[in-house]
C-alpha positions as CSV (number, residue, x, y, z in Angstrom):
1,X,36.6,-20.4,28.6
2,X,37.3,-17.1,29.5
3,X,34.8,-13.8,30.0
4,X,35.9,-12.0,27.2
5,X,35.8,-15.2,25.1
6,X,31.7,-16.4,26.0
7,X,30.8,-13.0,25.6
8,X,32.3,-12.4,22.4
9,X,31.3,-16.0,21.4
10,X,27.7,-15.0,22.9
11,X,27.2,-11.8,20.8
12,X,28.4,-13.3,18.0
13,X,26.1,-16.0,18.1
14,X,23.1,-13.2,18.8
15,X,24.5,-10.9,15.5
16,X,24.8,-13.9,13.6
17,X,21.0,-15.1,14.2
18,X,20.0,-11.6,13.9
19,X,21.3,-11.3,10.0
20,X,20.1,-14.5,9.3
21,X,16.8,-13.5,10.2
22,X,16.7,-10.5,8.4
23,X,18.5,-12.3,5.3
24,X,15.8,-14.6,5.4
25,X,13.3,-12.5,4.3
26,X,14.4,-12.2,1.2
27,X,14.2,-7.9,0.9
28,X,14.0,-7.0,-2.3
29,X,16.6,-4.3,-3.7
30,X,14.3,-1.5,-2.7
31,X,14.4,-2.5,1.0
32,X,17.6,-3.0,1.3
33,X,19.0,0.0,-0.4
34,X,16.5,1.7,2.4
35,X,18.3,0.0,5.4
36,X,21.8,0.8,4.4
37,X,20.9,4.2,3.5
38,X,19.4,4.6,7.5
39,X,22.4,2.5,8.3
40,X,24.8,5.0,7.0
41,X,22.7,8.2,8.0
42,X,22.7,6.5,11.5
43,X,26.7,6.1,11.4
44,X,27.4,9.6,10.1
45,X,24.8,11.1,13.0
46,X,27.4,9.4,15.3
47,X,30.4,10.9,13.7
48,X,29.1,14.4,12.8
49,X,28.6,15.1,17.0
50,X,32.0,13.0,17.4
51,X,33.1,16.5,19.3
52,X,29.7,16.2,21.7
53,X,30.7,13.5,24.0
54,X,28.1,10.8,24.2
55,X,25.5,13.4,22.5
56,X,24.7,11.2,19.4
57,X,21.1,10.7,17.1
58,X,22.3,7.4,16.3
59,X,19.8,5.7,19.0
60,X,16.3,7.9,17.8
61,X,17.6,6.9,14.3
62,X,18.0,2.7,15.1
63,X,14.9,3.0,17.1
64,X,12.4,4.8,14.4
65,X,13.5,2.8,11.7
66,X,12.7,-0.2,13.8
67,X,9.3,1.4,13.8
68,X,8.8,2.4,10.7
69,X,10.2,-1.0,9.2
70,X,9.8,-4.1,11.7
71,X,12.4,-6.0,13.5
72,X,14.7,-7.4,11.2
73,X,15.1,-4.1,8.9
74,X,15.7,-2.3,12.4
75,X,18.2,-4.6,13.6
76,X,19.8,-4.5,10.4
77,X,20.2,-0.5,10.6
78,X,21.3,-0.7,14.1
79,X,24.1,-3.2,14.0
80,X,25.5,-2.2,10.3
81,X,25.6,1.9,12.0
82,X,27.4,0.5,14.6
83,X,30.3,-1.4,12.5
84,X,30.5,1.0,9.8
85,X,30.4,4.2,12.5
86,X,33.7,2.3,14.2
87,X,35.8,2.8,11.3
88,X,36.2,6.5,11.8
89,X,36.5,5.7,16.0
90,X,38.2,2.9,16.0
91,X,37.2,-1.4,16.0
92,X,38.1,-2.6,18.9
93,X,36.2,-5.3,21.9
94,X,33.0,-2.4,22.0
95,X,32.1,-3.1,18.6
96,X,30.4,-6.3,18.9
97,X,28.4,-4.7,22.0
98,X,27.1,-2.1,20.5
99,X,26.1,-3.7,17.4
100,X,24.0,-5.9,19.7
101,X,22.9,-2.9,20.9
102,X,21.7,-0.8,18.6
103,X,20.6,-3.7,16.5
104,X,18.2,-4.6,19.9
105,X,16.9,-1.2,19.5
106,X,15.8,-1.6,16.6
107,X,14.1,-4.5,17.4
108,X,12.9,-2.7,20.3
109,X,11.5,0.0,18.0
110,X,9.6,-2.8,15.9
111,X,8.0,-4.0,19.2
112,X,6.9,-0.5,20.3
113,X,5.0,0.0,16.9
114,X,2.9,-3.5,18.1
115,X,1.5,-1.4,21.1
116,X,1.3,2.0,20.2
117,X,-1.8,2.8,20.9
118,X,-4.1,4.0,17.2
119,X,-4.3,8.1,16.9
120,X,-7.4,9.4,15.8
121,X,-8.5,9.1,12.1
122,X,-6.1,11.5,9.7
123,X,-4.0,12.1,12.6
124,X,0.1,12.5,11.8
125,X,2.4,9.5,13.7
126,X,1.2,7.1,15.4
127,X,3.2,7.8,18.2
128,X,3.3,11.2,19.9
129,X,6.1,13.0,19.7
130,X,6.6,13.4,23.3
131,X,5.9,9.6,23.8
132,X,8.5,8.8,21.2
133,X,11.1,11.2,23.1
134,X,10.3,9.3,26.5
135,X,11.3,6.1,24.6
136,X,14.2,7.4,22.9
137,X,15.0,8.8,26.1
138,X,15.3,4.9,28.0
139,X,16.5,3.2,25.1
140,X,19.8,5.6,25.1
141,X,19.9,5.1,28.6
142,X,19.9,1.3,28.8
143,X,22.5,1.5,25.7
144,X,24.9,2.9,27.6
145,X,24.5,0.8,30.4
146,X,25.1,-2.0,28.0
147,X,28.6,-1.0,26.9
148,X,29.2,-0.4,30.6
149,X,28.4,-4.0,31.1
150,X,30.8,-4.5,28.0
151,X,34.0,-2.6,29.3
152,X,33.3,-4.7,32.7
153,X,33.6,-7.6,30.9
154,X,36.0,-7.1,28.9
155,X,38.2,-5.3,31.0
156,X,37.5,-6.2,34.9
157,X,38.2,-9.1,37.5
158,X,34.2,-9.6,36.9
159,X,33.1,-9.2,40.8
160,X,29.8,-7.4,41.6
161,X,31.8,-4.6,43.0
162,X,33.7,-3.6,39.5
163,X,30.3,-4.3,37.9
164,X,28.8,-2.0,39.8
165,X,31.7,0.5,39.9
166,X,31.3,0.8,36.1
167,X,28.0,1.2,35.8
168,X,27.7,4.0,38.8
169,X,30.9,5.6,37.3
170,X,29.0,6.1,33.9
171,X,25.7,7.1,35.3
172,X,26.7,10.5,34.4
173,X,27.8,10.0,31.0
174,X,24.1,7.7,30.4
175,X,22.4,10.5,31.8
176,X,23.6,12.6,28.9
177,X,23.2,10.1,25.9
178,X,19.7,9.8,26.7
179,X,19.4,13.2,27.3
180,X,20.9,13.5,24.1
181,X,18.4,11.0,22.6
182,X,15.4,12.9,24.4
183,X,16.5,16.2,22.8
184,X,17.0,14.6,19.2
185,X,13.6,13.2,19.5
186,X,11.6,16.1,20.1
187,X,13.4,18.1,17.4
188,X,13.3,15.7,14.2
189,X,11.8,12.3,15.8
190,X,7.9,12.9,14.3
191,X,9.7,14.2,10.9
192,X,11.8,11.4,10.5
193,X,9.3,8.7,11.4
194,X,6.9,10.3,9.2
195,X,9.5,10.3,5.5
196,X,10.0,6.8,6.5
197,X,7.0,5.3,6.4
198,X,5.8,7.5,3.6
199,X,8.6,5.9,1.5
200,X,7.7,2.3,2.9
201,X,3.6,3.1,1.6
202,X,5.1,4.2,-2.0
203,X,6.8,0.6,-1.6
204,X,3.6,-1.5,-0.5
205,X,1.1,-0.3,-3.0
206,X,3.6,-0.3,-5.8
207,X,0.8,-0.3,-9.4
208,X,0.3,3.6,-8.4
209,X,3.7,4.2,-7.2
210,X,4.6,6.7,-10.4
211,X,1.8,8.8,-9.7
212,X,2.8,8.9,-5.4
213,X,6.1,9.2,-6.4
214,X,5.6,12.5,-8.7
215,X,2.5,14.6,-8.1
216,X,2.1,15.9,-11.9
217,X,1.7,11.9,-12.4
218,X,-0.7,11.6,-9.5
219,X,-3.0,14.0,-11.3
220,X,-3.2,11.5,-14.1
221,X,-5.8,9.9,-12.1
222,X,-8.2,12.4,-13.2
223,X,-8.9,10.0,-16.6
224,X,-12.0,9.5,-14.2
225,X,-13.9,12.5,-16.0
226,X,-17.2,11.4,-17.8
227,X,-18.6,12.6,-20.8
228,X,-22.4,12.4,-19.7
229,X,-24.5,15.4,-18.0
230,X,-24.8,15.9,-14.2
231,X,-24.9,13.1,-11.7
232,X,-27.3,10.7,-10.6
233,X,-29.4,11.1,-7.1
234,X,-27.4,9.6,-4.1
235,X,-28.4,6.3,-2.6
236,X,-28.9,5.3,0.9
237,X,-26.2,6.5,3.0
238,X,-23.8,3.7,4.5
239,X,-24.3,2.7,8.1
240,X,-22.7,4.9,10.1
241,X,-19.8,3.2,11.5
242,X,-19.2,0.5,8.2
243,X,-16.0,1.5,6.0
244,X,-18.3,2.8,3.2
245,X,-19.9,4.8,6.0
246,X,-16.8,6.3,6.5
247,X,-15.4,6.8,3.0
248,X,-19.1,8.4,2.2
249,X,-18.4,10.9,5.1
250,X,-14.9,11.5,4.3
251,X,-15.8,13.3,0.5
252,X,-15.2,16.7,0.2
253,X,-17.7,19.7,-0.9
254,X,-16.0,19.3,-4.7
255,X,-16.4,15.8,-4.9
256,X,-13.3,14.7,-4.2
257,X,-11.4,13.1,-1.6
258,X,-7.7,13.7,0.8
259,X,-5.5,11.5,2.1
260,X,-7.8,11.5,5.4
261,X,-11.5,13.4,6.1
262,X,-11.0,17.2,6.3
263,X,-7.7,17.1,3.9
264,X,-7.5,18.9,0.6
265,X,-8.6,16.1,-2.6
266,X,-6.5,15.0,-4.4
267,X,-7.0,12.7,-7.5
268,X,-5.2,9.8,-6.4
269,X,-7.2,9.4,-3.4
270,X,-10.1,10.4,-4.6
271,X,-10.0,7.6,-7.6
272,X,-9.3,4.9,-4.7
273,X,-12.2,6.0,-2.8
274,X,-14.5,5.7,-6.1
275,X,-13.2,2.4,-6.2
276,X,-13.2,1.5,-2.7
277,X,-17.2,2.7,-3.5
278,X,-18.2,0.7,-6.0
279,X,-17.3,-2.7,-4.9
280,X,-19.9,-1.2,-1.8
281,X,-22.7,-0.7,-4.5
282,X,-22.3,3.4,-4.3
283,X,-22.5,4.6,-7.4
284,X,-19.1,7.1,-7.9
285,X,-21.5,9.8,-10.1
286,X,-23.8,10.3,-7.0
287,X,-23.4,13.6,-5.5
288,X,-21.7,14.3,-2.3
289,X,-21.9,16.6,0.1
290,X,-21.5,19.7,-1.9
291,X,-23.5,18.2,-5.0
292,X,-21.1,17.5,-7.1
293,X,-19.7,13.7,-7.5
294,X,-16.2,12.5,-7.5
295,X,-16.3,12.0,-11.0
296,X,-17.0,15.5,-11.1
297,X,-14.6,16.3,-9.2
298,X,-11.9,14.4,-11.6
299,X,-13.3,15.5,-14.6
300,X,-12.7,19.4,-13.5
301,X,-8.6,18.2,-12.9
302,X,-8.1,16.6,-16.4
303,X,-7.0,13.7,-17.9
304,X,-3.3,14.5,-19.5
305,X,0.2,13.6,-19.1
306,X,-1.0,9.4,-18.0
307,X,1.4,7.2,-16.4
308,X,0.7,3.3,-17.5
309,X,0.0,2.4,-13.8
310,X,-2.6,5.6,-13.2
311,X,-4.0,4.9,-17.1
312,X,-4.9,1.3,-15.9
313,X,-6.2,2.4,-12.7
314,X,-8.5,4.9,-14.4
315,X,-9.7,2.8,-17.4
316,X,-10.9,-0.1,-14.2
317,X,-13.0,3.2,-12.7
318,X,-14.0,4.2,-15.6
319,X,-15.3,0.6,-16.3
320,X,-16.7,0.4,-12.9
321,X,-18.4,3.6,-13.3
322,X,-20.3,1.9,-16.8
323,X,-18.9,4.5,-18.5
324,X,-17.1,3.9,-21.8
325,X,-13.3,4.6,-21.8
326,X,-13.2,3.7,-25.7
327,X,-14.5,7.0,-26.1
328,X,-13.6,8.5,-22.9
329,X,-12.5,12.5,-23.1
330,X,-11.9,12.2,-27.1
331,X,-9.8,9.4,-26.5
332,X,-9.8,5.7,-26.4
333,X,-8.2,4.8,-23.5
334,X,-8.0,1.3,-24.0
335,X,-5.8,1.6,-27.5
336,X,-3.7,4.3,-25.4
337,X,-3.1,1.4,-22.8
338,X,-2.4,-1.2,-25.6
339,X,0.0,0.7,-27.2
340,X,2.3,1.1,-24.0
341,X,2.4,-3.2,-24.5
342,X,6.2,-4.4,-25.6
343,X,6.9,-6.9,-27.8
344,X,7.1,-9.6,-25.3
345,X,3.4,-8.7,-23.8
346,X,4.7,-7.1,-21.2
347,X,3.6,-3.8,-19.7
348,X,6.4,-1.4,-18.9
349,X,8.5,-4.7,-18.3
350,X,6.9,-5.2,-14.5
351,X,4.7,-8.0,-13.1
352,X,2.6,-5.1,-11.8
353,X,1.6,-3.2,-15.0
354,X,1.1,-6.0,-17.3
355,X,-1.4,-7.5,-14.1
356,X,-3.2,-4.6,-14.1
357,X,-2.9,-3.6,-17.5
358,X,-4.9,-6.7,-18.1
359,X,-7.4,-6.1,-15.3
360,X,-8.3,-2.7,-17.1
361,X,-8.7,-4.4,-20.6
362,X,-11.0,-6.5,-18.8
363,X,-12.9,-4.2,-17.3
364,X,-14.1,-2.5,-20.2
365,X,-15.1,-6.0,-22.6
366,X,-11.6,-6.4,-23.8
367,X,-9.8,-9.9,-23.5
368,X,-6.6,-9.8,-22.0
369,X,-3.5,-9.9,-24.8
370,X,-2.4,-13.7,-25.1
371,X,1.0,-12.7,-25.0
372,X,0.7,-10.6,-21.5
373,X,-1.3,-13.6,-20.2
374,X,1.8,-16.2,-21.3
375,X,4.4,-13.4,-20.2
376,X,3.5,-12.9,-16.5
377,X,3.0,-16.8,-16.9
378,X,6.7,-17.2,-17.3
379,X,7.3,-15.1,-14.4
380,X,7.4,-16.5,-11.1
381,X,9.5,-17.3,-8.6
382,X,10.7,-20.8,-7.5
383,X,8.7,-20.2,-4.5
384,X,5.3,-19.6,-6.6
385,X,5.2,-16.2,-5.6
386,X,5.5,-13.1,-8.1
387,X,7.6,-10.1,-7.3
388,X,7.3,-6.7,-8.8
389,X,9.8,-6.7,-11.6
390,X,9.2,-10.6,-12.6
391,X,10.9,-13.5,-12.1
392,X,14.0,-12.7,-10.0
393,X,12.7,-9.8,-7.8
394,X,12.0,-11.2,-4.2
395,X,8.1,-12.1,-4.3
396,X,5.5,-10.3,-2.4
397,X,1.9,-10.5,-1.4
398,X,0.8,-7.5,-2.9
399,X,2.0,-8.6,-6.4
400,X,1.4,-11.9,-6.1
401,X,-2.7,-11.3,-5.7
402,X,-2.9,-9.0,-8.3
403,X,-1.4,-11.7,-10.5
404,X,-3.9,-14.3,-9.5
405,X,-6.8,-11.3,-10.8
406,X,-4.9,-11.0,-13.6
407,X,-4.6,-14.6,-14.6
408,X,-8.1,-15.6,-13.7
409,X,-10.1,-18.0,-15.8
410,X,-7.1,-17.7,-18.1
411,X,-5.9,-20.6,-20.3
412,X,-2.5,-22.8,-19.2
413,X,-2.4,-20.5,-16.5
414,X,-4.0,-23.2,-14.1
415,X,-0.5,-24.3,-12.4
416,X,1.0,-21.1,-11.5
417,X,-2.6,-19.9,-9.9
418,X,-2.1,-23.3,-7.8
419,X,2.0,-22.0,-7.2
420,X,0.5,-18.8,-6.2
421,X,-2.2,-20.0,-3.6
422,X,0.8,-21.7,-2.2
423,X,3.0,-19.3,-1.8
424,X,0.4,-16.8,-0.3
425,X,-1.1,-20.1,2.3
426,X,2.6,-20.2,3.7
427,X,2.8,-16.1,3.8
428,X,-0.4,-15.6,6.0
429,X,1.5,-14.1,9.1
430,X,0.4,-15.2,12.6
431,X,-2.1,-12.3,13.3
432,X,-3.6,-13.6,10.2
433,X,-3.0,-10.7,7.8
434,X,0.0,-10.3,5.0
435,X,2.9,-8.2,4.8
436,X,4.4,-5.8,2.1
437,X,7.6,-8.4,2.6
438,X,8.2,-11.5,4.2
439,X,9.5,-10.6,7.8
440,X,7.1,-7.4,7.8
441,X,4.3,-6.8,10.1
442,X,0.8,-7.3,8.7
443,X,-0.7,-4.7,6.9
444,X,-4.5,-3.8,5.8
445,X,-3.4,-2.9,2.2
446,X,-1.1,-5.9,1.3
447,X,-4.0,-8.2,2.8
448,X,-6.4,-6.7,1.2
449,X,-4.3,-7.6,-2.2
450,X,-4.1,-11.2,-0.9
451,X,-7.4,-12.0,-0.2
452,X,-8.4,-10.3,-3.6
453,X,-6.2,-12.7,-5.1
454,X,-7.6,-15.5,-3.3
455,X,-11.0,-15.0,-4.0
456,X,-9.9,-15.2,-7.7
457,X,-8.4,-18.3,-7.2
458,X,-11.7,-19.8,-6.1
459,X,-10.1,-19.8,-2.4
460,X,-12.4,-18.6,0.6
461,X,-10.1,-16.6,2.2
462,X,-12.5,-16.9,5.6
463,X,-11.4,-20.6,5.4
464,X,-7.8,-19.8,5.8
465,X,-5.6,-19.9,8.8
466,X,-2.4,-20.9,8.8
467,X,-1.2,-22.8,12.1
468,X,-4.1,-21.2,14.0
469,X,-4.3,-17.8,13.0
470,X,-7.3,-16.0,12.1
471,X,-8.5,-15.6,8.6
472,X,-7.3,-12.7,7.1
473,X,-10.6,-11.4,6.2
474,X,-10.9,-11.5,10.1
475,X,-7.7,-9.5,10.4
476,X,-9.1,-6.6,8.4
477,X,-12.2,-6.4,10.4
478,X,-9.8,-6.1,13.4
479,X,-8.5,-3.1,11.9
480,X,-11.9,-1.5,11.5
481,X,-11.9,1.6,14.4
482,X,-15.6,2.9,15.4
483,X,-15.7,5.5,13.0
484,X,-15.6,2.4,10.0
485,X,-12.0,3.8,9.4
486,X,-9.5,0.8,8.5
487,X,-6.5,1.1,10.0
488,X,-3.5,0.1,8.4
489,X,-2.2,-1.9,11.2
490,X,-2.5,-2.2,14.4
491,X,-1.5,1.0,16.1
492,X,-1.3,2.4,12.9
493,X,-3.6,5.0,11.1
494,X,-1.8,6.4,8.0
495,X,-3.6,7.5,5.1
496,X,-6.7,6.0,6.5
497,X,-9.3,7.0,3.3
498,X,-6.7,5.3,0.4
499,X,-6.0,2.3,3.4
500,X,-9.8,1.9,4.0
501,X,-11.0,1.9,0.1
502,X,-8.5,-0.9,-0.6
503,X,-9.9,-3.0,2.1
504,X,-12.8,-2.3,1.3
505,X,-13.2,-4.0,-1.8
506,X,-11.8,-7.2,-0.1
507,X,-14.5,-6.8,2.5
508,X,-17.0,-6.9,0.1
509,X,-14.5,-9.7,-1.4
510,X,-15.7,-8.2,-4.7
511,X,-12.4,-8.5,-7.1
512,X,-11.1,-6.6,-10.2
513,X,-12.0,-5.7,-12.2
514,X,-15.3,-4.5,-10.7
515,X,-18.7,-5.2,-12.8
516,X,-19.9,-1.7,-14.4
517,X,-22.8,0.3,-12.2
518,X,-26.2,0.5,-13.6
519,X,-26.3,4.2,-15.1
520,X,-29.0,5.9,-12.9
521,X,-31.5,7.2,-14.7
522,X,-30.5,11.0,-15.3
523,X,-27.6,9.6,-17.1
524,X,-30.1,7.6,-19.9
525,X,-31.7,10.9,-20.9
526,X,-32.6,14.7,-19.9
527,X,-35.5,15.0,-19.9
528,X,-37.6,12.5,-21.4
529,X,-39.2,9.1,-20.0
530,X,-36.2,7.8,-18.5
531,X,-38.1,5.5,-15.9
532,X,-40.1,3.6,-18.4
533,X,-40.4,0.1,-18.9
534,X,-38.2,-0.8,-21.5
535,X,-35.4,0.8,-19.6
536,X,-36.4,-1.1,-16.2
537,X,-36.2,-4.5,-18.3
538,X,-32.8,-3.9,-19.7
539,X,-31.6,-2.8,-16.3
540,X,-29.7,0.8,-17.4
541,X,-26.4,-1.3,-17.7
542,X,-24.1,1.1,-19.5
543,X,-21.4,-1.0,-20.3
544,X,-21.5,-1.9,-23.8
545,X,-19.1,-3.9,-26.1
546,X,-17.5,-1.2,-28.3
547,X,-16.0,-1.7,-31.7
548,X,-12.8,-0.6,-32.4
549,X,-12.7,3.3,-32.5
550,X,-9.7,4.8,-34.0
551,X,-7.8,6.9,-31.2
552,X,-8.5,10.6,-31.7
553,X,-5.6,13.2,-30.9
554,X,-7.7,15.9,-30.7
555,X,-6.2,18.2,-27.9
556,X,-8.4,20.0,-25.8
557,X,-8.1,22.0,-22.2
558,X,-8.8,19.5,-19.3
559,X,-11.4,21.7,-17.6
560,X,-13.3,21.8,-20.8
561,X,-16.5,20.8,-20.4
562,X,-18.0,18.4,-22.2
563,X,-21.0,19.1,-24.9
564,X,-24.4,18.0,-23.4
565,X,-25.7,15.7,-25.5
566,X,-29.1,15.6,-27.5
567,X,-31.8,14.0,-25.0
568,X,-33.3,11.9,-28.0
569,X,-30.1,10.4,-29.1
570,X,-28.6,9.3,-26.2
571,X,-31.5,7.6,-24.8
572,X,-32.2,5.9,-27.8
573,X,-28.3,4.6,-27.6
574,X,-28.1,3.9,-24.3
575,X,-31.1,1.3,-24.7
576,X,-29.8,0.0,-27.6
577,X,-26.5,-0.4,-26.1
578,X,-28.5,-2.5,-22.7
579,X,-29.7,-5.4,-25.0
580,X,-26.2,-5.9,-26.0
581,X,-24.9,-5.2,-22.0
582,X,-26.9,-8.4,-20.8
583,X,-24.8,-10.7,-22.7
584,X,-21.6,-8.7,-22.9
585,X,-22.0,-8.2,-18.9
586,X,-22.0,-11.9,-18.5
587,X,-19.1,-12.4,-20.6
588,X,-17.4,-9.9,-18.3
589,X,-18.5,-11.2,-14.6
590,X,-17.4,-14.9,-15.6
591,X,-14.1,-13.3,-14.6
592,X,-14.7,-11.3,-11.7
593,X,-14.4,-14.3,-9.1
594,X,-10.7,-12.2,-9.1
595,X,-9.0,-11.5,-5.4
């Protein structure tokens, strides 16, 4: 066999398993219209400097979106940029080499993301953008060396002296490709690295994508607003250190929360961080820093213009808050959730709505639809696991445990809760945690999903550990930095309050939908005995089971504020409604063994 013939046979082979690999992940459409979009903006960076010899982005490209997106997806991008980039220069012997190339690269870029060392909380990349230069800078270099290898395959008598001879006559032109690379880096490396993984996070925690994805839909989150007079007095602070700690320390003077402590609020983070608070026993109408709570601070940015997927996430705070949504803001959310229900009992025809559609039912004393609970019955894959848009769309751990939540305690739905454990006891990577996609790198949010929908399943997730690993409740307490911050992987700090309140609640491996808070007492009545007997016996449990209210469509300003109510009245309500709450709550927490 000849040189040119085991090499070619060689790098076949290696391209080959290098699909395969990736193929065998399964990547949904999403993931793979994201490759072949970095794919061809990797090829076109080649061809748009065709006139700049061996000046070309093409490497910082393969190499971030191997960061951004794990092995196979960076191999993938590297090796298709480097066949489709060859029809404008020409096919030829080269191709197959730098394929291999840039598709190592990308693997390369996966690997660097394992070791990058964690940034501090809220902090941008988690690579600096001089570090990620330095790498871009080798990588390019050893490319070029490996076509110089190629050519002296391909093209030499194969002695040491022509090997060498190539690769010290193209020293030069390597110097300049990774100077090239070095340069690209520094200008757009941090930028690019950062829209990546943004998109990939709008991917992974896909029930509030709409409101991510469009920030007049984020805003939606503010269905949070209460209808009650000022907030209750704060507990005890959380242990410095814990992830409540840090979530309590992260809240704003208005209440609200950012993306990371000392970032503006914003409603979407600040109604994960309520969330992320209850399932710790902190009470979301306690003031914060500033005095005002983070119900406060959603009440003041309105309730209108509701996604499905930000009306179901506000209804299960609402209900976790023991406030009524019924009559929440002079409307009853729950009839405005079950009128978005189709024909067929699906939620906006997704796995992921009609899951959490029925989690928020739940959460405020409603049972979930029969025909949602026999819909998303129907819907999974051959594998047992679920996928976003039903049966059909590759499955994931993220949708998979909210499924088993969903379908908890529900009738006939025993056999595809057992398909589901299955599938996500054969997902459990090797560090022990879960990933957005089979093939992924662990992360702290699609875990946290996991082991929510384990616990729901009656499954200890601290028992499981698939050939060895850790449990993946161990996994998230890796990710816990000395501040009580959760990362969202190793060597990976991105949105670190929305990352830490998701773990949270699998932490505290309390499930949705999350029982209702005991109203403090300012809440019962203003001013008036409110510490008295009769309200110690009944607990000040808030959530009652309401009748049907007819939906009002009276249209008001969002920052409205709400009309105090009489003192007599609503203490006399309130206690009336806590006899009912002791049986009603039962009813509701039968449920709540949910992942």
């Amino acid at each position: 066999m000849s040189w040119q013939l085991g090499a070619f046979v060689l790098l076949g082979l290696a391209l080959a398993g290098g699909f395969a690999w990736y193929e065998r992940v399964r990547p949904d459409a999403r993931i793979v219209a994201l490759v072949a979009t970095l794919a061809a903006f990797a090829a076109l960076g080649r061809v748009a400097f065709a006139a700049v010899p061996n000046v070309k982005p093409t490497t910082d490209i393969v190499l971030i979106s191997g960061y951004a997106l794990g092995g196979g997806p960076g191999f993938a991008v590297g090796a298709l940029a480097g066949l489709a980039s060859n029809f404008f220069f020409g096919q030829g012997p080269w191709t197959p080499w730098q394929m291999a190339a840039w598709g190592a690269t990308g693997m390369f870029g996966a690997a660097l993301a394992a070791v990058s060392a964690a940034p501090r909380p809220g902090a941008g990349p988690r690579i600096g953008r001089v570090s990620l230069a330095v790498a871009c800078g080798l990588v390019g270099f050893a490319f070029t060396v490996v076509q110089d290898l190629g050519d002296w395959v391909t093209y030499s008598d194969h002695s040491a002296r022509q090997l060498w001879a190539y690769i010290g006559q193209g020293l030069g032109f390597d110097g300049i490709h990774a100077a090239g690379c070095v340069t690209f880096a520094l200008l757009f490396g941090p930028g690019l690295l950062h829209a990546i993984q943004r998109f990939t996070r709008r991917l992974q925690v896909r029930w509030v994508a709409p409101g991510t994805a469009f920030p007049l839909l984020g805003a939606a989150i503010a269905l949070l607003a209460v209808s009650l007079p000022a907030p209750g007095p704060a507990r005890a602070a959380a242990p410095a250190g814990s992830p409540a700690g840090y979530l309590s320390r992260a809240q704003n003077a208005d209440g609200g929360f950012g993306a990371a402590p000392g970032q503006a609020s914003d409603p979407l983070f600040s109604g994960w961080a309520a969330l992320g608070l209850a399932s710790a026993h902190i009470d979301p109408l306690r003031p914060g820093p500033g005095g005002r709570s983070v119900i406060g601070y959603i009440r003041a940015h309105g309730v209108r213009s509701l996604d499905t997927g930000s009306l179901e996430r506000t209804i299960l705070v609402v209900g976790a808050a023991g406030l009524p949504a019924q009559t929440f803001g002079g409307d009853n959310l729950a009839n405005m959730l079950e009128g978005r229900r189709g024909r067929n009992g699906a939620f906006g025809g997704t796995v992921n709505l009609t899951a959490f559609a029925i989690l928020a039912l739940r959460s405020v004393g409603l049972p979930a639809p029969a025909t949602s609970v026999r819909w998303l019955i129907r819907q999974p894959n051959a594998d047992g696991g679920y996928g976003f848009a039903g049966a059909g769309s590759a499955s994931d751990s993220d949708d998979t445990g909210a499924v088993l939540e969903a379908l908890a305690g529900q009738p006939g739905a025993a056999a595809a809760r057992a398909r589901a454990v299955g599938y996500l006891r054969g997902h459990q990577g090797r560090d022990g945690g879960f990933a957005a996609q089979p093939g992924m790198g662990s992360n702290a949010q699609s875990t946290a999903w996991a082991v929510q929908g384990l616990v729901a399943a009656g499954v200890n997730p601290g028992a499981l550990h698939r050939r060895g690993a850790q449990s993946p409740v161990a996994y998230l307490r890796s990710l816990i930095g000395a501040n009580g911050a959760v990362a969202y992987a190793h060597g990976q700090n991105q949105t670190p309050v929305w990352v830490t309140a998701q773990a949270l609640m699998a932490l505290e491996q309390r499930p949705l939908p999350l029982p209702a808070m005991a109203l403090p007492a300012p809440h019962r009545a203003t001013p008036g005995p409110v510490g008295s007997a009769a309200a110690r016996r009944h607990g000040g449990r808030a959530r009652a089971r309401l009748g049907h209210h007819t939906r009002r469509h009276q249209q008001r300003h969002s920052a409205r504020r709400p009309t105090a109510p009489k003192t007599g009245a609503l203490q006399h309500e309130v206690l009336r409604l806590a006899g009912e709450a002791g049986v009603t709550a039962a009813a509701l927490l039968a449920p709540v063994g949910v992942g």
